[in-house]
N, C-alpha and C positions, 0 to 999 in steps of 0.2 A: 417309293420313298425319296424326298425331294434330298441333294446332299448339302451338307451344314456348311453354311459361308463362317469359314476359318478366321479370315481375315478381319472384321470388323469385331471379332468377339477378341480376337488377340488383341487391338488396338483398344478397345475397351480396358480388357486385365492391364494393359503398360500406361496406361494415361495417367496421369497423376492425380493426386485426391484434388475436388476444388478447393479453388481459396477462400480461405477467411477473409472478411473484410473489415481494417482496423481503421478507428479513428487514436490520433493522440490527444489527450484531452488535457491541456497544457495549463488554462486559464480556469480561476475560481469560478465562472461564470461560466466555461463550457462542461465543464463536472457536476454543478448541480441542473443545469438543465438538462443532462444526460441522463441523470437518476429519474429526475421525471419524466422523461420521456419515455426512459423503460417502462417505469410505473402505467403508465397510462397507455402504453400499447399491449401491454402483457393481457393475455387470456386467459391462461389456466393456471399458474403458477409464479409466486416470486420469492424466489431464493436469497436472502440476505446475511450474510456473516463481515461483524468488526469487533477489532480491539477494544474501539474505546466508542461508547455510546451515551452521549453526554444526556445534559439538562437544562436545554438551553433552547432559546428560540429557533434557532435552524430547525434541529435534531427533534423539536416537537413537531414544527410543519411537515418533517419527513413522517413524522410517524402517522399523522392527522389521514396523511398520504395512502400510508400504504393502510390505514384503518379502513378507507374507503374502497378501496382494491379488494380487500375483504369483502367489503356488504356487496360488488360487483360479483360476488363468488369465485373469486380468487384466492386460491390457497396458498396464507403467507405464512412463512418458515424464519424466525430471527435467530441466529446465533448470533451470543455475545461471550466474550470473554469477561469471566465474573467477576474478577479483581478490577475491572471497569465497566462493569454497567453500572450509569449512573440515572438510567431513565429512572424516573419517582414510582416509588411501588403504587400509588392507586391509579396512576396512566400505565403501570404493566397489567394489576388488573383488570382496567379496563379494557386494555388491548386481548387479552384471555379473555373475556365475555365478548369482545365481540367477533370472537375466531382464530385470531391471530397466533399461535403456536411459537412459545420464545423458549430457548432454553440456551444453559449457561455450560461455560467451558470451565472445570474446575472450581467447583465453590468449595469456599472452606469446608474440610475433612480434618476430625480426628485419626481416621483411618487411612488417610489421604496424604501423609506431612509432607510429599514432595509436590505434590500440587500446588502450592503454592509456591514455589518457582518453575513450574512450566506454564506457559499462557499462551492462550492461540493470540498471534500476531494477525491472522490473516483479515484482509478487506475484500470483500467478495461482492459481488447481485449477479444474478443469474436469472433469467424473465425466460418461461418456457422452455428451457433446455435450448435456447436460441440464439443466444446474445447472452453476455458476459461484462462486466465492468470490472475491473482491478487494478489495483495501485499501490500507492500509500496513504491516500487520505481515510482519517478514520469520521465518523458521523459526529460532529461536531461546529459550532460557528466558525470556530479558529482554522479549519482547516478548507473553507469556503470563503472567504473575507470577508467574515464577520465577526470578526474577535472584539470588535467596540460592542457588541453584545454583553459577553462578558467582560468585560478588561481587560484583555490579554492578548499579546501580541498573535499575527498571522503566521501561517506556516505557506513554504512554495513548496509545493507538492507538484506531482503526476499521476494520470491512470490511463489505461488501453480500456475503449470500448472495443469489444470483435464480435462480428456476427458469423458463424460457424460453426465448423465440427468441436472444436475448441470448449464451445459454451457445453456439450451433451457432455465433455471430459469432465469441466468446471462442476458439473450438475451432479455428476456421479461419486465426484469428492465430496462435495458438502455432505450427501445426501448419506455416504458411509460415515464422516464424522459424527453426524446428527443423528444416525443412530448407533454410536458406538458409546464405550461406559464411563470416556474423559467426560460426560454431556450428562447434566441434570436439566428436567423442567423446570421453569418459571414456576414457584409457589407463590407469588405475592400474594397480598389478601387487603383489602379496604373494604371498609365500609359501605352503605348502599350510598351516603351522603359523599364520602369521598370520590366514588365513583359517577357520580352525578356532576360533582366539580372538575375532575380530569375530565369529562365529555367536553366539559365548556370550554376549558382549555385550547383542547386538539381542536374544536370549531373555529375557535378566533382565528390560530393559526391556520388551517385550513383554509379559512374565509381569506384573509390576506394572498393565499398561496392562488387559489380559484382565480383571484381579480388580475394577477399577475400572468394566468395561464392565459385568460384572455385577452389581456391584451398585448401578446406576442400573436394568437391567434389572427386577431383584428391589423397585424401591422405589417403593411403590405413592402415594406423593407424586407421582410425577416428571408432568409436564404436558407433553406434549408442544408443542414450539414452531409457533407460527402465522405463515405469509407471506403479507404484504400484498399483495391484485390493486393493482399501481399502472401500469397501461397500459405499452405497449413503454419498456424500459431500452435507452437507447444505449451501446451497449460503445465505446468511444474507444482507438483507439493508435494511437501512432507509426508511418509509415511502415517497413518491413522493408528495402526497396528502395531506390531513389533515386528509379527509374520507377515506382513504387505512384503511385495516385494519390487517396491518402489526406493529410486534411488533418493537420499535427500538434496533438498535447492541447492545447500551449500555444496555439496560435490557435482552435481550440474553443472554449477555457475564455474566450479574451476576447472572443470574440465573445459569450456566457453573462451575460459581464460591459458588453459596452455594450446587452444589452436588457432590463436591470436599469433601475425606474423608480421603486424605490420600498427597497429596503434590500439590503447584501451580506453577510455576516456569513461572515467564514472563517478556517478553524486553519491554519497552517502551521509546523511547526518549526523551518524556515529560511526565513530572510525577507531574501530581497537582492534589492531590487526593482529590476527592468531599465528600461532608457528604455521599454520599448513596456508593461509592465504598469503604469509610471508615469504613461503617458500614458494607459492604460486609467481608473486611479483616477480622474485628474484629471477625466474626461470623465467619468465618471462623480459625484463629487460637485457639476459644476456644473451636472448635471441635480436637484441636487437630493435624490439617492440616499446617503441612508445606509451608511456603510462601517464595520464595524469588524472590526479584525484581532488574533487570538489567536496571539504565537509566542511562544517559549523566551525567559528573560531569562537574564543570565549565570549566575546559580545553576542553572539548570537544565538548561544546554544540553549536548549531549554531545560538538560540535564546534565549535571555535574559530573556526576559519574561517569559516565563514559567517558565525557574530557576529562578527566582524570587519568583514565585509562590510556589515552589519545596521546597526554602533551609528552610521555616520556619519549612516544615513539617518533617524535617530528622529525628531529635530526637524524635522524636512522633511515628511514625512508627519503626524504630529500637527498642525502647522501648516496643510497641506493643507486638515484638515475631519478624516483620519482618524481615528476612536477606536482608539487601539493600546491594547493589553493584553499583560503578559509575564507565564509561568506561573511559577509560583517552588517552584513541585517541590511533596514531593519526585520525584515522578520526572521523568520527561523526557517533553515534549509531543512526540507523534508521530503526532499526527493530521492529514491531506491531505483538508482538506473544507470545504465552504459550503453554503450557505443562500442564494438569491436571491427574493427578493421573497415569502419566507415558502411557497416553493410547488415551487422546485426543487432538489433534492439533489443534490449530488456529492460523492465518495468516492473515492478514489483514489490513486495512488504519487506524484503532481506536486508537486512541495513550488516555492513562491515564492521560484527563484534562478536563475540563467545555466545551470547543472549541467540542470536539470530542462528550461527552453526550448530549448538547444540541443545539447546534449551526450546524454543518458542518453536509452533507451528509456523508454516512461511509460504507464500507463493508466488510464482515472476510467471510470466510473460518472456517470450523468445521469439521475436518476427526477426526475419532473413529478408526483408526488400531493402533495398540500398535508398531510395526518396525517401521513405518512411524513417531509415536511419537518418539520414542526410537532415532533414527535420528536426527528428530529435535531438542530433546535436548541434543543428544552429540554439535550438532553446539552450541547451547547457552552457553554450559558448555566452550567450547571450546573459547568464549568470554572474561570468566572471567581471563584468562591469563593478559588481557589489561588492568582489571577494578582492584578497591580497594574494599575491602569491608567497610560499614562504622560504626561507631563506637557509641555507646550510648552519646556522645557527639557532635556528627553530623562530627569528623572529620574522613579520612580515617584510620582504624586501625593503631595505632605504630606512625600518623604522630603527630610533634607538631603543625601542625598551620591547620585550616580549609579547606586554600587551596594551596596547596604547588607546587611550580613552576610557580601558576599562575600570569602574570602580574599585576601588581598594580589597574595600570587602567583597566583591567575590570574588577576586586575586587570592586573598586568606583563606577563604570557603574552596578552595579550587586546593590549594597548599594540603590544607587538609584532609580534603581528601583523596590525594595523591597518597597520604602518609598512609591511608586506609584502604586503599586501591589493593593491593597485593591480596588483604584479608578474602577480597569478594567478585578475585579477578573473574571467575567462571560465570559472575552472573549481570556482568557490563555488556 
């Protein structure tokens, strides 16, 4: 009997897992050809879960999309969060006849009355248990730069492509939500004529989308994109269960945050800072840690509410130590990320308010490589061109008035609902 080489099999057991490899997908441009590109590599499966899934030219060519991935014999999985699916019931139809598998996070219940303030936040794709996409953008023109679609301003958003062990974590999440009891299926129901007309629809779109595929294909510029080895990516989320015994993002992320020892640097669009993330900063600046925070100022913000929530806290926080910064458009900051100690990235759906720690589903992203950080915070740094920073008075440095340029009325609209803020603190 030959004897067992010890040594190569210990070096094996001590080696570390491989790396994932991540892209930062910073630009409206590099996120939707990202999505398609999953799309069209994928073989056996595509995993999809968003908050908000509009009705609008983007969000139909995506769907034209994954309709075809289908007839490829591709098993496609939608979750939506019900209080925002906005796709038209005879294009859901349609998508249920031609294979497509959509179902909804919380739809209205009698039985149900707190469901209706819990809602999946999360933004998810998942292609083969292999690759992974996540962020903050939900499926929408607005959140691609395409809001002259609709008429409505843009959002700056982020998301991590990762190809990895990462995407099998991703894949085993969705796939417990989708089948747990928060999740109804899609009953839409149309007509044969209606469903004849959504076909046409998803074509044109589609057709456009085709023309566009090609001639990237045909264009001998095009450089194909590069992802970073940046060691195992932690996939983070929310408990599905009650009995999971998974921790949730928001205690993740502050734990992220007390072993921080040297700078914090993070976006958030809504900024309604809780006693326990309050008490995170504080511990944290009197180590001595650098904080500074990048959220929406009243010009830019797309939801009242939370700034509502937000303006009592300005001077409190700047007082603190914290360096605040508000973006002042024009579009709408909607980027869920930070920078710790120049060397850890996270990315994700968690926005800094009560909605996000206690209430909504969530999920981040955690790469540990220092370039891949170093990156993301040139992008952040690279925001503050737009932003003010604000001032131990709560106005933007150097300004005279608290909110300068902005309309009257929603100065009044904002008053107001400050006065109501207190009524519905827990659900900003």
């Amino acid at each position: 009997m030959k004897p067992v080489r010890l040594l190569p099999l210990l070096l094996l057991l001590a080696s570390p897992a491989l790396a994932d490899r991540v892209r930062i997908l910073a630009t409206d441009r590099q996120a939707a050809e990202a999505r398609v590109e999953m799309v069209l590599a994928a073989r056996q499966e595509i995993l999809a879960s968003a908050f908000i899934v509009g009705d609008d030219p983007f969000t139909l060519t995506g769907l034209g999309l994954l309709r075809d991935a289908a007839r490829r014999g591709i098993r496609v999985q939608l979750l939506v969060d019900a209080q925002w699916n906005r796709i038209p019931r005879a294009v859901q139809a349609h998508l249920l006849a031609e294979g497509i598998a959509i179902r909804e996070y919380h739809p209205f219940r009698l039985d149900k009355p707190l469901w209706i303030a819990r809602r999946m936040h999360d933004k998810l794709v998942v292609a083969d248990g292999r690759a992974l996409l996540a962020g903050g953008r939900n499926i929408q023109s607005t959140y691609f730069g395409f809001g002259r679609q609709i008429r409505a301003k843009n959002y700056v958003d982020c998301d991590l492509l990762v190809e990895g062990d990462a995407a099998a974590e991703a894949r085993r999440y969705f796939l417990t939500l989708w089948s747990s009891r928060e999740v109804r299926p899609s009953r839409a129901r149309a007509t044969p004529e209606e469903i004849v007309e959504a076909a046409r629809l998803l074509d044109g779109h589609k057709a456009w989308l085709d023309a566009r595929i090609e001639e990237a294909r045909n264009d001998p510029g095009r450089v194909p994109a590069d992802l970073t080895e940046a060691g195992p990516v932690r996939f983070l989320h929310d408990p599905v269960n009650r009995k999971d015994r998974v921790r949730k993002v928001g205690t993740e992320l502050r734990d992220l945050l007390a072993a921080a020892r040297e700078s914090v640097i993070i976006e958030s669009p809504y900024l309604v800072p809780t006693r326990a993330l309050r008490r995170g900063l504080r511990q944290a600046l009197d180590r001595g840690v650098r904080v500074r925070i990048l959220t929406n100022s009243l010009a830019a913000t797309d939801n009242l509410w939370p700034q509502a929530g937000y303006a009592g806290h300005k001077t409190d926080l700047v007082r603190s130590g914290v360096e605040l910064w508000e973006y002042q458009g024009p579009e709408c900051l909607h980027t869920k990320a930070a920078v710790i100690d120049g060397e850890t990235m996270i990315v994700g759906s968690y926005n800094l308010d009560p909605r996000s720690e206690r209430l909504n589903t969530e999920l981040a992203l955690v790469v540990r490589d220092g370039p891949l950080a170093t990156e993301m915070r040139s992008l952040m740094n690279g925001h503050l061109a737009r932003a003010a920073r604000i001032d131990d008075r709560g106005f933007p440095a150097g300004a005279t008035e608290r909110y300068p340029g902005v309309p009257r009325r929603k100065i009044w609209k904002l008053r107001l609902f400050r006065l109501l803020a207190p009524l519905v603190r827990g659900q900003l």
